[in-house]
N, C-alpha and C positions, 0 to 999 in steps of 0.2 A: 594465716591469710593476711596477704597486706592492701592496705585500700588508698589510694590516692586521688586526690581531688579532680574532679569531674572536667573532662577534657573539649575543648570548642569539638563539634561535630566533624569530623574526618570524611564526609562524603567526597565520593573522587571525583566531582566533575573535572577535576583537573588532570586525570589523566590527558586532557586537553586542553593546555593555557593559550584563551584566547589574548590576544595582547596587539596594540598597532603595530606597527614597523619602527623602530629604534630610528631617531633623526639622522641621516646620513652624513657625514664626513663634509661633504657637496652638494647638499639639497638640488635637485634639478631647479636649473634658470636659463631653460632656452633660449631667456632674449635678454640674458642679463641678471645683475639683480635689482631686482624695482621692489625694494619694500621700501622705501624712500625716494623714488621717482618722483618726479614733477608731474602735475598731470597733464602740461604742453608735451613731456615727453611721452606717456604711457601713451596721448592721441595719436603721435606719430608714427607708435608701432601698429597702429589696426592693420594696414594692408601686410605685415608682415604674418601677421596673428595668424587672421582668415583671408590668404590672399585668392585673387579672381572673383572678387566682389565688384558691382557697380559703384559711380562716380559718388549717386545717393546715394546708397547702402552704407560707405563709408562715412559719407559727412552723417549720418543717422548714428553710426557707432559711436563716432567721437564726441555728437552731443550726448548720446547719455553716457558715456566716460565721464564728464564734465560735471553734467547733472549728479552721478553718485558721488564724485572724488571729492565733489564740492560738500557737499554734503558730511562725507569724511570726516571733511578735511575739520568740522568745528567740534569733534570727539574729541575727548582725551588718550591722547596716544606717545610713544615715540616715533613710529612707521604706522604703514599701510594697516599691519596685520594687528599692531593694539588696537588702531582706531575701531575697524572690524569687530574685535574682540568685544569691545566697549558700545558695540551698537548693540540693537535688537534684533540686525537681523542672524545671529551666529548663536549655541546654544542649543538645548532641547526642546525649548517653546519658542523658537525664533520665528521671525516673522520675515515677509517677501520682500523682497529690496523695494518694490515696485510698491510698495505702502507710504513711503515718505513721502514721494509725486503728489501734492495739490492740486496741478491743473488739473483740469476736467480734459485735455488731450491722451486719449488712449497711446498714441502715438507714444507720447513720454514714459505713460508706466512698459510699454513693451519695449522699445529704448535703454532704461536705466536694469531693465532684466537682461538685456542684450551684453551689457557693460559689466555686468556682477559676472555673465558667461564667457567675456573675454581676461576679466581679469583673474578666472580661475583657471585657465586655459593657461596663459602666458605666467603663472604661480607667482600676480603678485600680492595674496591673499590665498592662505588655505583655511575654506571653513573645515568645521563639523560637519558630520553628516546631519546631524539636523538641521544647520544653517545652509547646507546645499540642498535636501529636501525639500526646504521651505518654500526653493523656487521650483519654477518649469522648464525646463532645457531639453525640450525633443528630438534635436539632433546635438546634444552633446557628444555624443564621441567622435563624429565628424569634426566638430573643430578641436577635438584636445588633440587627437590622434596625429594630424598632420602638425599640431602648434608644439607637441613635445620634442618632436625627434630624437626619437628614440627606437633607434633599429631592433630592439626585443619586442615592443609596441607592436610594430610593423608585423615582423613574426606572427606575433596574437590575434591582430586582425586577420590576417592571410588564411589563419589558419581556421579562423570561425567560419570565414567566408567560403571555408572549404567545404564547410557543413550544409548544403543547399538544405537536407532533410529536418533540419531543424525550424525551418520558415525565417522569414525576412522578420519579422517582430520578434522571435527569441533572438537570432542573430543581434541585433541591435542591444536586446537588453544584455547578453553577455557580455558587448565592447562598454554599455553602459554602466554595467557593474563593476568592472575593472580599473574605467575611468574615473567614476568615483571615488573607488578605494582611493587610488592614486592619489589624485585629486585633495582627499579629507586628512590622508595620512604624508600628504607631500614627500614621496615617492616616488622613484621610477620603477618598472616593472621589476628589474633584476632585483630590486630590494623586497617584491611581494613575497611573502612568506605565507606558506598555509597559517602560521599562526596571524597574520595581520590579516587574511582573507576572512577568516572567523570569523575576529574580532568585527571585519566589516558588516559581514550578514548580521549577526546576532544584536549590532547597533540597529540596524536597521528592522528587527524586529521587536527590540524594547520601544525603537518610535513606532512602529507601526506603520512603519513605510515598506516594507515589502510586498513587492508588484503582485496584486491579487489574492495577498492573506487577506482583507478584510476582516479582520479581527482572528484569523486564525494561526495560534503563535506554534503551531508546528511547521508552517508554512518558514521557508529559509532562503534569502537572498543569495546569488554568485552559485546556484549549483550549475550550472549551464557553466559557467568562468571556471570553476573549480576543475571542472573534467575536461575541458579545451587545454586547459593549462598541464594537468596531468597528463594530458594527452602527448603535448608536444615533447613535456619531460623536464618542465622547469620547477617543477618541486624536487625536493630530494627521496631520494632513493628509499622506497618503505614507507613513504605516503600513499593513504587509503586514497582510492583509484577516484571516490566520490565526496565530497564533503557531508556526507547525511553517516558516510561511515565514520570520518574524522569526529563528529557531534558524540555520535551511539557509541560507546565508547566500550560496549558489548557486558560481558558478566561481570559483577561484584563478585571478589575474593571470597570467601568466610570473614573474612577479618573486615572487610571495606561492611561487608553488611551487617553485623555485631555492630562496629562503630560509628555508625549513623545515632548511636544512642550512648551517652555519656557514662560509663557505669564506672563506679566508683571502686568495684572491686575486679582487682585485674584477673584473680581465680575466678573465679566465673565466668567473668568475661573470655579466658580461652578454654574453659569447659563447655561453653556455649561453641564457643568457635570450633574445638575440636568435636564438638558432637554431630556439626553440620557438613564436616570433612567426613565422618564415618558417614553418614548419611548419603554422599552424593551417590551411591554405586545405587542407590533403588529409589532416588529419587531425582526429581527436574528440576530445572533451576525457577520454573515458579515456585513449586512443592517449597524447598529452602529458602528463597527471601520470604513467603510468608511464614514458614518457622522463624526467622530470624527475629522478623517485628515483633512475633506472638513474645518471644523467650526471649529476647534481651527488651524491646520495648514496652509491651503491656504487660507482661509478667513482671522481670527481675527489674526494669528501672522502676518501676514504682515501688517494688518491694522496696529497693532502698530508700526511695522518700520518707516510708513508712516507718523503716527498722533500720536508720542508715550503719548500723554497724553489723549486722545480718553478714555473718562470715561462713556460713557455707548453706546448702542449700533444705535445709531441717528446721522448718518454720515452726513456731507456735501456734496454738490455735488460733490465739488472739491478732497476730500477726496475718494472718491468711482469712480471717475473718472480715479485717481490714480490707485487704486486698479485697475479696469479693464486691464488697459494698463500695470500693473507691470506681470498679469496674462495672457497675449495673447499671452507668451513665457514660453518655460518649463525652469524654474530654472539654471538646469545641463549645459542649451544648449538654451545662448537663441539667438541664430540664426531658432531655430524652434518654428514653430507655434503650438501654442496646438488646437488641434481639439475638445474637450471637454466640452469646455465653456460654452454649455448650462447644462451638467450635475451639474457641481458645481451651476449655478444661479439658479437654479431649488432646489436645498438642500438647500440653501440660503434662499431662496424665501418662502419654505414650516418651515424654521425654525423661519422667522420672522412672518409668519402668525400663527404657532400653537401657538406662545406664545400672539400672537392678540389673539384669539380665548378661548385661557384658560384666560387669562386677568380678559376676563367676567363673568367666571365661579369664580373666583378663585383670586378677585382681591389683597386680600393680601396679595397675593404669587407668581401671576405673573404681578401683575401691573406697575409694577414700572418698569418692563423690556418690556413694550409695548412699541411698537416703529415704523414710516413709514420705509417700506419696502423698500429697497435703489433698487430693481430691477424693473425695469419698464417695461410697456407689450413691448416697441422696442427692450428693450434687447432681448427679445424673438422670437421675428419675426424671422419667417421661419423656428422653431425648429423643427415642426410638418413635414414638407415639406421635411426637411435633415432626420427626424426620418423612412418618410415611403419610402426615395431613403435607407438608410440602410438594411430596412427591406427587400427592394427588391433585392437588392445586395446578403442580406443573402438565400433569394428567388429562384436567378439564381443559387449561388454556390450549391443548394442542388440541382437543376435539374441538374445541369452539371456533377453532382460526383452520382446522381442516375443509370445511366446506368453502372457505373460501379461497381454496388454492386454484379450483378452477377462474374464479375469476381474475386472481393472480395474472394466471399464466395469458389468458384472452387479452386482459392491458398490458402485458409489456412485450407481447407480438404483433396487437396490432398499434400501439406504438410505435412499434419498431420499424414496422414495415410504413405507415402512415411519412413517417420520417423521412425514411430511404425515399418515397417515391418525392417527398416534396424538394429532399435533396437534389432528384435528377431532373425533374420540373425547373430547379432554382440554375442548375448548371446550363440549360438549355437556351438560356436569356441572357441579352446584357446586360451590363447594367446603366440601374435606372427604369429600365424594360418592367412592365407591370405581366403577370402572368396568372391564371389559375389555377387551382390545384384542389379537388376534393370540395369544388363547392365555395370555395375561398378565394378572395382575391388579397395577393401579395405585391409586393414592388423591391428588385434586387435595390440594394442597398447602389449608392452611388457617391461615397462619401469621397474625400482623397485619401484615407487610407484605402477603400476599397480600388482606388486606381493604381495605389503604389504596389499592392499588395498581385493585382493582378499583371502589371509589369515584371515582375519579376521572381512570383510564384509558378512553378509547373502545374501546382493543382491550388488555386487558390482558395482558402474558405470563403464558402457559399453567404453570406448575410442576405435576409430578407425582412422588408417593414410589412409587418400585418396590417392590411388598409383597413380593417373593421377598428383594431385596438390600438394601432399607430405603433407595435409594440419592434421593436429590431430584437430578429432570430439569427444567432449563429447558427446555423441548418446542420453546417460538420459539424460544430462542438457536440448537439443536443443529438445528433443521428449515432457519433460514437457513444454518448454516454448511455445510448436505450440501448444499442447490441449488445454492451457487456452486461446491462441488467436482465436483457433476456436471455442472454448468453448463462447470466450464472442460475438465474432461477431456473433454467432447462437442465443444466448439470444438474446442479441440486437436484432438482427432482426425479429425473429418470435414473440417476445412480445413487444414491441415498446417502451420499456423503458429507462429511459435515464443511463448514465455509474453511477449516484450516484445513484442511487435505483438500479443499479445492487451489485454496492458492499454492500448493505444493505440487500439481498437476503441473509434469513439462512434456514436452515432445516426445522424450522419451518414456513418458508413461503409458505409450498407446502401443502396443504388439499385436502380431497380428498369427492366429497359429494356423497351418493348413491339414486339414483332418487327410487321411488315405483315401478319401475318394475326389479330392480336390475343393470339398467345400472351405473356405475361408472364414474363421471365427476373428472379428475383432472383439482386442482385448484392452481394459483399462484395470492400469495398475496403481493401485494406494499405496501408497507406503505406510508402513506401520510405524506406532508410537508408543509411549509408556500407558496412553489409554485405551489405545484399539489396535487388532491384529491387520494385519499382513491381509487386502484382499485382491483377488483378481478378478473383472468382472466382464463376462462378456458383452457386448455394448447390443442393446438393442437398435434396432433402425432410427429411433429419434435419436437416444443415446449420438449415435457415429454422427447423426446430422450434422446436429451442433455441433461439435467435435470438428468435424470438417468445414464448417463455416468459419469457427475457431482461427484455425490452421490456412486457410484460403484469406482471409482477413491480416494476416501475418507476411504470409509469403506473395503478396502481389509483388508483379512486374518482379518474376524470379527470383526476391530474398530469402532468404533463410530466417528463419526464427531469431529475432534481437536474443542475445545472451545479456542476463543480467541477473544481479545480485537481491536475493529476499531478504529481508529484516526479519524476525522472527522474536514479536514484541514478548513472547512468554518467555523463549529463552535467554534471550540479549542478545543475538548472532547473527551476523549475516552468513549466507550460503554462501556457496561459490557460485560464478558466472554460470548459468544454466536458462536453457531455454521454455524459460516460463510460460505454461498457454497464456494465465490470467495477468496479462499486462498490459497498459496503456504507456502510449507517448502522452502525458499530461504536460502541457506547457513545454516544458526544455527537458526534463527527466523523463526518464523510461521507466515504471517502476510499477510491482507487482501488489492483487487487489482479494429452514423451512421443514416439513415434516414431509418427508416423498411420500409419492402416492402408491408406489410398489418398493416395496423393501427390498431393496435385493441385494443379499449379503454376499453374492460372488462364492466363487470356487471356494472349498473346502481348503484351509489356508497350506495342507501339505503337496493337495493337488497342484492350487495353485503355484506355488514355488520348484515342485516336480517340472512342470509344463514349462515357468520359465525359466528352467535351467537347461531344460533341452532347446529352447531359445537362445537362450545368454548368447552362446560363442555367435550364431551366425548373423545373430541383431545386432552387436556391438560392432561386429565386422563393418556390416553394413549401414549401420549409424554414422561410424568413420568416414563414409565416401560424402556425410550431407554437415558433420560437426569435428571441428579438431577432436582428436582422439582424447586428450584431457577434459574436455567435455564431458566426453562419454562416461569416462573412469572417474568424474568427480560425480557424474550419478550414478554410476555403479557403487561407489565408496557410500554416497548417500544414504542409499536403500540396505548395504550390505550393515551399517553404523547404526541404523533404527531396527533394524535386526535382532542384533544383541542386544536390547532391552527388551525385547518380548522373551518369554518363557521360549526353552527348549524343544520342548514336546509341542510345539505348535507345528514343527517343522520335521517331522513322523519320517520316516519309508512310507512310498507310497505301494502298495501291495498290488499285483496283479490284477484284483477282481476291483479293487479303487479304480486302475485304471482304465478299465472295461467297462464298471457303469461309469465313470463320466464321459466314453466315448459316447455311448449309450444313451447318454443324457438326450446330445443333440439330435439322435435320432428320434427320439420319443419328441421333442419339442417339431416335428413337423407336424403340419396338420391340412386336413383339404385347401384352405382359404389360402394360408402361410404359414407361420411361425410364431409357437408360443411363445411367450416370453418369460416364462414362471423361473423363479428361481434354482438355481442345481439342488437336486434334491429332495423335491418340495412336490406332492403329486397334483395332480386337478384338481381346483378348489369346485371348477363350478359343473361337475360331471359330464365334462367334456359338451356343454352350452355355449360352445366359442363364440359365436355373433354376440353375447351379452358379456361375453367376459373381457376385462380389460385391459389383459396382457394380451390379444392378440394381436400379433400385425400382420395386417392383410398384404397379401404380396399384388402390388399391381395389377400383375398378370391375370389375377383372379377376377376383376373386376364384371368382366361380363358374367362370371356365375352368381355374382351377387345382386346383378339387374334379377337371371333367372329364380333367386332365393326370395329377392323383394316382389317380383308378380305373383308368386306361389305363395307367399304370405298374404300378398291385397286379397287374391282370389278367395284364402281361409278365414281372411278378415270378413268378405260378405256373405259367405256361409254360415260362422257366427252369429251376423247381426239376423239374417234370416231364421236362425232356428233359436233367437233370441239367447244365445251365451254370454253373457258380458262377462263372467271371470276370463275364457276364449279369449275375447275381442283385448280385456284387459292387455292380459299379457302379450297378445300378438303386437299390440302398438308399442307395448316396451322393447318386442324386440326389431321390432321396426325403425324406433328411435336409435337404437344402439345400431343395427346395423347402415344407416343412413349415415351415421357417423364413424363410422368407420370408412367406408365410400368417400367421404371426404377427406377424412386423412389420407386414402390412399392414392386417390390423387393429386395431393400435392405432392408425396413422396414420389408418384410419378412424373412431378414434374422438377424435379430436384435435378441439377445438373451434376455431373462427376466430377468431385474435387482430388486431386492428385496428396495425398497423406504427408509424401515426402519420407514413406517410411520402406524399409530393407525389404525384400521379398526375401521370406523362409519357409521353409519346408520342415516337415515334421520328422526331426531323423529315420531312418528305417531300424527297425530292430534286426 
């Protein structure tokens, strides 16, 4: 075994080198070169700069020209740009140009801010992005834009401007973020590189200037820039379509994740690496980076600290006794006990056995790494014991937060709706216009963004000032962000699915099968994972609501469902373009986002996949007519890919009498009122007690026999109280209460208007 000296950490952030743009041959100098101008002459250029300005406007520009050159001019420099350099206002703590200004005239500091914005414009001074930060330039790309000329410039703006859907305020920060780049990196457009566009965001989020992270550094500047530009086709060929995929740079190797940790012996190190390669066929890419850290970083790099000449993997007692006690405190902090320890000796333990175990398969390839298993069954004791007190832990926390799903579910509908109506309240006024809503007096917003915004917006956001709290509501921001909260918590709850296989829900997950008598079953499909099977669920009537308010919230004024790419923080991967239910337009990006109270685990997972394979052909067909056919086929590929990780036998022959009771099923799920909703397979919990039970949905229609079921029960109720019953009367008001509530649910469900699916009409083949 040979051991060599412990190597700096190989992590790959560089599979993408952010870096500026390389100085060009010709730096752009629209009006010349002025890094040594006079400042009679830099004055002379103003009407060239920004021209169609008034007679004062321009004598205003050229005193604060004057006001900062002068100022300049007593720095130590050779040009414009040492001098700059050599100020305070350039650098990562720079400070506003408009700080040097003594008079007490406002006039002057918004002047010599004027002046810093013409002389970045005309590039006789390129700061830093922090020294451009530092100030305020609110229509900056208005004056860079016309002051470069620069016909790919042109291009860029034409082409955002193309984008009405993006609103007038991203539109601007896209030309604004490009401008800057430019700008900081003294560049013209043909020299931006996705590698100098990075470089730009990621500056601007070490300063914490990117527009509305307020401290949050996942938050990434130029993604709106980055996709405008991919769009048109000025990056090169095989650049990721978004800059969020250019960052996530997707899975670590074996090798990148082993080498995140210095080890000194290079056998190990790719017995480790090659054990993780064996590993990937039955395991995820979370499952192996955290083997990785367990077994090259908490294990074997400290082993070597301990034993640094430990040449293969057959420790001493003394040695592993070490290790335990160096491991019974967390690193950071070791005044704390780590509570974990049977996790790591358990990866341990299963790593020293697999390579027992292939030894004998495979002995000239893992024999030589066979070796006694340094964890002994005491290390273990009691693991079991602590495993099922967690369980139960986790056990209580869900019964104690169950009773509170009703109230859940009450706040973030009437929320929701509270929202929406203040929203259409807010639309109905001008602005400025004072109005009421719910008991509350408001006043639309009347600001001059709110005038720029409504000039040139189709559906402008709504802003109102709450006259009790003085407080300004954005009404669209806060009315979208309550639908997808009641949006997810109604998924969640009427299909029992967990929050990643909701973000995994697209268009294509909703089928719809038509039984032989022409009733119509809608269906919702999971896809399966390395942790849960394959389910198909038929949607109950709230189930499809949502669903279809979903899909109706998507597709206004005739779109289609936005195609876009998921992240998938466990794996490291983006999907392919696919039309995500759970997505918002957040800012300039489009990008995708409890314990139920009836479990309902869906078809029998052979049934289900029987049922949709007599789907498949004529869905897919008919998907093609609403999504390019690659669409379709990259979720068909999807579903067919998570497939083959689940066991074999999940996906049976379905047998004749299978087929028969699930027909059967839906027949047995009718009932006087409507439709049960119990799960396939599952019989009457509550002895056929429908008004008390909770899966039923009342069908509309019923309504009037439920008037005749509530006077038949008052009538029994004062029968009772006359012949003095109170268990009677008890239970009569229980089911009073249940069936009153039911009455109201089912007239809202009668008042639900028909939303169009946008999905295939299929038929059930005939046998």
């Amino acid at each position: 075994m040979d051991f060599d000296e412990p190597v700096a950490t190989r992590f790959p952030d560089a599979a993408v080198k952010a870096a500026p743009a390389p100085r060009p041959d010709s730096p752009p100098a629209p009006f010349g070169d002025l890094t040594q101008a006079s400042i009679q002459h830099l004055c002379s250029l103003v009407e060239q700069i920004v021209p169609g300005r008034t007679h004062s406007t321009y004598e205003k520009r050229r005193r604060g020209l004057r006001l900062l050159f002068t100022h300049l001019e007593t720095l130590p420099g050779a040009d414009w740009q040492a001098k700059w350099e050599a100020s305070p206002f350039d650098g990562d703590k720079a400070l506003p140009v408009k700080t040097f200004v003594i008079s007490d005239r406002a006039q002057d500091r918004h002047d010599v801010t004027s002046a810093a914005k013409l002389a970045f414009c005309a590039r006789v001074i390129q700061p830093s992005v922090g020294g451009f930060r530092a100030n305020t330039f609110s229509d900056y790309p208005e004056w860079f834009g016309p002051a470069s000329h620069d016909p790919a410039l042109d291009v860029f703006y034409a082409a955002v401007d193309a984008r009405p859907d993006l609103g007038l305020s991203y539109r601007i920060r896209i030309k604004f973020d490009v401008a800057c780049a430019l700008t900081t990196q003294g560049i013209a457009l043909e020299h931006l590189t996705p590698e100098a566009l990075l470089h730009y965001s990621l500056e601007c989020r070490r300063l914490g200037v990117t527009h509305g992270a307020r401290g949050d550094q996942s938050r990434f500047a130029a993604l709106g820039a980055w996709e405008i530009l991919h769009s048109i086709g000025h990056f090169p060929p095989g650049t990721p379509s978004t800059l969020r995929k250019f960052i996530y740079t997707g899975q670590l190797t074996p090798e990148q994740m082993v080498d995140r940790y210095p080890l000194r012996s290079q056998a190990v190190r790719q017995v480790i690496i090659d054990y993780l390669v064996r590993r990937q066929a039955d395991t995820d890419y979370i499952t192996r980076d955290g083997l990785a850290r367990l077994l090259a970083g908490t294990f074997w790099s400290k082993i070597e600290k301990i034993c640094p000449g430990q040449a293969d993997l057959t420790l001493s007692q003394d040695v592993w006794d070490q290790w335990r006690a160096e491991i019974a405190f967390w690193e950071k902090d070791r005044s704390r006990e780590r509570k974990n320890i049977e996790s790591i000796l358990l990866a341990i333990r299963g790593f020293y056995l697999d390579l027992q175990s292939w030894a004998v398969d495979e002995p000239e390839r893992w024999g030589s790494w066979a070796a006694p298993c340094p964890v002994r069954p005491q290390d273990l004791k009691g693991f079991s014991k602590r495993r099922r007190e967690i369980n139960r832990r986790m056990a209580d926390r869900t019964r104690q937060r169950q009773p509170l799903l009703p109230d859940l579910v009450k706040y973030v509908e009437e929320r929701h709706e509270r929202l929406l109506g203040l929203l259409e309240a807010g639309r109905q006024v001008s602005l400025g216009e004072p109005f009421e809503y719910d008991g509350r007096r408001y006043r639309r917003s009347n600001s001059k963004k709110d005038q720029r915004l409504v000039k040139v917006e189709a559906e402008p956001p709504v802003r109102v000032h709450d006259e009790e709290t003085s407080e300004l509501i954005n009404i669209t921001l806060a009315e979208d962000s309550a639908f997808w909260e009641w949006a997810a918590v109604e998924v969640l709850r009427h299909s029992g699915i967990r929050i990643e296989e909701l973000s995994e829900l697209t268009h294509l997950s909703i089928r719809q099968y038509e039984r032989p008598n022409g009733e119509i079953i809608a269906l919702l499909v999971i896809a399966p994972s390395k942790n849960d099977r394959e389910r198909v669920i038929p949607m109950s009537a709230d189930l499809f609501h949502v669903v279809a308010q979903i899909i109706r919230r998507h597709t206004r004024d005739g779109r289609t469902i936005p195609l876009v790419s998921r992240y998938d923080g466990h794996e490291k991967s983006w999907s392919d373009r696919m039309p995500f239910l759970f997505q918002r337009q957040v800012g300039i990006i489009r990008s995708v986002l409890f314990a139920t109270e009836i479990v309902n685990g869906g078809l029998p997972i052979h049934i289900g996949a029987a049922l949709l394979g007599h789907l498949n052909l004529q869905t897919t067909q008919g998907y093609v007519a609403v999504f390019n056919e690659d669409v379709v086929a990259h979720y068909q590929q999807f579903l067919n890919n998570r497939r083959s990780l689940r066991p074999a036998i999940e996906y049976g022959e379905v047998t004749k009498q299978e087929w028969a009771e699930f027909e059967e099923h839906f027949e047995k799920r009718k009932v006087e009122l409507g439709n049960c909703a119990r799960p396939y397979g599952t019989p009457c919990q509550h002895e056929h007690a429908c008004i008390r039970c909770p899966v039923l949905q009342v069908n509309p229609k019923m309504l009037s026999r439920l008037e005749e079921l509530e006077k038949d029960l008052i009538l029994r109720r004062k029968r009772a109280e006359l012949e003095g019953w109170r268990g009677e009367i008890d239970g009569i008001d229980k089911t009073l209460t249940f069936l009153r509530a039911k009455r109201i649910e089912a007239e809202r469900i009668k008042q639900r208007t028909a939303v169009h699916l946008g999905l295939p009409h299929v038929r059930r083949p005939q046998d």
